[in-house]
C-alpha positions in Angstrom: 0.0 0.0 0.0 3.2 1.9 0.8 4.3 2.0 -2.6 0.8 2.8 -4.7 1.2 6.1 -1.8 4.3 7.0 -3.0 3.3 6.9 -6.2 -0.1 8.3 -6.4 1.9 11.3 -4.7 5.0 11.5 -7.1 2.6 11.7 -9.9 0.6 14.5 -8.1 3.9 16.3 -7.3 5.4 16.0 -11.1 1.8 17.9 -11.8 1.3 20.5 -9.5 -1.2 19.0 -7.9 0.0 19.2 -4.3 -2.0 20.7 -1.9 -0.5 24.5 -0.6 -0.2 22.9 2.5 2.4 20.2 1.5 4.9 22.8 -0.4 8.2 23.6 1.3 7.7 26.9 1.8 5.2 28.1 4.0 1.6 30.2 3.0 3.2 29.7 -0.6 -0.1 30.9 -2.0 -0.5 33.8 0.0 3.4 35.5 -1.3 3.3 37.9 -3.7 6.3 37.4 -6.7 8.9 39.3 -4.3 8.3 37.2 -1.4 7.9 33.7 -3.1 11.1 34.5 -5.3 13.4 35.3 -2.1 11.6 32.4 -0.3 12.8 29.7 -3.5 16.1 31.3 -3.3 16.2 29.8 0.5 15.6 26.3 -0.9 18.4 23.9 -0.9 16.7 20.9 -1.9 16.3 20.6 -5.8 13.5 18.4 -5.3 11.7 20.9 -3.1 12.3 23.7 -6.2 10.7 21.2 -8.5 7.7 21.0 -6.0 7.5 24.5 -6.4 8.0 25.3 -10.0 5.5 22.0 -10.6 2.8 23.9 -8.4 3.6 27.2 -9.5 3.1 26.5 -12.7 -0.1 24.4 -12.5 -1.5 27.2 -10.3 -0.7 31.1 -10.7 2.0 30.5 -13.2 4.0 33.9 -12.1 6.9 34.0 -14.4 8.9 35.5 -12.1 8.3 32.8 -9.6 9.4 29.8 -12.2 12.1 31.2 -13.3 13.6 31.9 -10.3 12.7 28.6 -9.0 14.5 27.3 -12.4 17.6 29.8 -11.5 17.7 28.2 -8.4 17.7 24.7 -9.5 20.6 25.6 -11.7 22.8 26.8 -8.6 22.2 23.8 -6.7 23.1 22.0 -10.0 26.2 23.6 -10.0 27.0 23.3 -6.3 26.4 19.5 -6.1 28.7 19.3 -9.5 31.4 22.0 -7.5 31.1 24.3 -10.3 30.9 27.0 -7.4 
């Protein structure tokens, strides 16, 4: 049962279909563009910017907001290769 969980909620994830409340940064819904971008910038988890660009764009689809979430998944790219 453990596994049909997972990945009923991988697919949901790879969607955007997450619920607000399961997003790694908190109130996500309730930032404007300036907030939400500095909070992605906080994120050191690539998987939790790929929650957020997967929500972000299912949902309000601020393009300031995914492609900050993208810049940031390209830093952490980088930092895990030891580019910086």
């Amino acid at each position: 049962a453990d596994g049909a969980a997972d990945v009923f909620r991988s697919v949901r994830k790879s969607s955007g279909l997450l619920d607000p409340a399961e997003l790694p940064i908190e109130d996500f819904d309730e930032l404007n563009v300036t907030q939400a971008v500095s909070a992605v910038k906080e994120l050191a988890d690539a998987a939790q910017v790929r929650d957020i660009v997967a929500y972000e764009e299912a949902h309000k689809n601020r393009h300031g907001v995914v492609s900050a979430a993208q810049a940031r998944l390209a830093a952490i790219a980088q930092e895990v290769v030891g580019i910086n």
